[in-house]
N, C-alpha and C positions, 0 to 999 in steps of 0.2 A: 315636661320639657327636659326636665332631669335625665329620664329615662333615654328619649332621643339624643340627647348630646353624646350618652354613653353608650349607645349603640352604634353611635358614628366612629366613636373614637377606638372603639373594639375592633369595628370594621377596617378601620385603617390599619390598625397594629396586625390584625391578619393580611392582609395586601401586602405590609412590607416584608411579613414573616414569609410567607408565601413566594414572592419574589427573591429573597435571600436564598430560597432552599433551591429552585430554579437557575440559580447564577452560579452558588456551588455546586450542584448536580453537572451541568455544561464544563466547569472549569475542571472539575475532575475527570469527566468522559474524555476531556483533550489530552491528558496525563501531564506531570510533571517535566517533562522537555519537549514538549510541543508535538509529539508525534503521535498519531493512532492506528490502531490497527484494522483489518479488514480483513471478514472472515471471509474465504470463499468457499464457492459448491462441495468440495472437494475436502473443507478441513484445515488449509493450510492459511495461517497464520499469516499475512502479507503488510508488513508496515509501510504506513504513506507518509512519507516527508512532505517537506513545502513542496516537491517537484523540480526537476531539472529541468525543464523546459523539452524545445524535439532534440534528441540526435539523430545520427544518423550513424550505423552500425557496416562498416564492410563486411561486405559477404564476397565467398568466390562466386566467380562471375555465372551464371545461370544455377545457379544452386536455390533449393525449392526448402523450405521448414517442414517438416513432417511432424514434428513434436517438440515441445515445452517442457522444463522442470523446472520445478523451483527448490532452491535447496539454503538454507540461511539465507543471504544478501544476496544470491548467487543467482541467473537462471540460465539455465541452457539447452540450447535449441537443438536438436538432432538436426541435421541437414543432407537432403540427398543431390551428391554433387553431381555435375554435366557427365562426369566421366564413368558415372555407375557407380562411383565410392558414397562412404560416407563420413561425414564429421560432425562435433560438436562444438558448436559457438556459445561463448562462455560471456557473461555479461555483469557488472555491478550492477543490484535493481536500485542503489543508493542512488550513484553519479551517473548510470545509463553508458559506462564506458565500457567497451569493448576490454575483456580479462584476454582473453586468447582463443586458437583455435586449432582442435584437435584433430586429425585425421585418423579415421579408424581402417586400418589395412587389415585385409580378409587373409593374407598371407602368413604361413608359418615361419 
């Protein structure tokens, strides 16, 4: 009987050890301010906050995205305008706000 009661009690003291090491494992994968990161295809490092919720980003009017970058906090979108130009729309990935917009003129 001895023996059972101590195999029981061994058994618990592993279950709580076990679950201890699982709860710090999760709390550190979150980091220290709440945020984590995500790795994409490509390599680049993209941190997720809580989320902004949707914005919505003006664009000039019939202007199409062609490409993406991401650079720090930063992303920006190539864009090919109506008129046959081009520019780049500049975005915080933090707050989802509109930084600015660049028009790139082919002109000397």
């Amino acid at each position: 009987m001895r023996g059972l009661k101590g195999l029981v009690i061994g058994m618990g003291v592993l279950i709580v050890v076990g679950l201890t090491v699982v709860i710090v494992t999760v709390v550190k994968r979150q980091g220290s301010d709440g945020a984590s990161a995500s790795k994409s295809p490509i390599g680049v490092s993209v941190p997720i906050e809580h989320g902004f919720g949707e914005k919505r980003i003006q664009m000039p009017k019939g202007a199409k995205a062609v490409e993406t970058i991401i650079d720090g906090n930063r992303l920006a979108v190539r864009l090919d305008l109506n008129d046959g130009g081009q520019a780049l729309l500049l975005v915080d990935i933090n707050t989802g706000q509109r930084i600015g917009l660049i028009r790139l003129d082919g002109s000397k």
